[in-house]
C-alpha angles and dihedrals in degrees: 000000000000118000088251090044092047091052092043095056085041091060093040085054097051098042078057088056095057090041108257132123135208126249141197128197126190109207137181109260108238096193082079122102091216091050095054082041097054089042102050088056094050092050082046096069097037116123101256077202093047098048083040089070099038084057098052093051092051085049085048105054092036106064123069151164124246108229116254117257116224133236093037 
C-alpha cells in the first residue's frame, strides 16, 4: 500500500472511531452551460401553485417559538 493510501485508510479508521463516516456526493456543475441550460428549463415548468405551497409547509414547520421560561 502505497505512504498517501495508508494515511488515507488511517484517517478513515480513526473518523470511524469517533463515529463519522465519509461521504461522497456527486453533484451538476453548474459552471456548465448545459447544466444551467437543463436546469433552467426544469425550473421553467415547475407549478408556481404547487411550489407556492411546498414552500409554505417548509416556512410552517420551520419556524418556531421558543417556549417561555418561567420566573422571568
Amino acid at each position: 500500500m502505497t505512504a498517501t493510501a495508508e494515511r488515507m485508510r488511517v484517517m478513515r479508521e480513526r473518523r470511524r472511531g469517533r463515529g463519522l463516516r465519509e461521504l461522497r456526493l456527486v453533484v451538476p456543475d453548474a459552471r456548465l452551460a448545459s447544466v444551467r441550460k437543463r436546469v433552467a428549463a426544469q425550473v421553467g415548468r415547475l407549478d408556481r401553485r404547487h411550489e407556492d405551497d411546498a414552500l409554505s409547509w417548509i416556512e410552517a414547520v420551520s419556524e418556531f417559538e421558543a417556549p417561555a421560561s418561567s420566573g422571568q
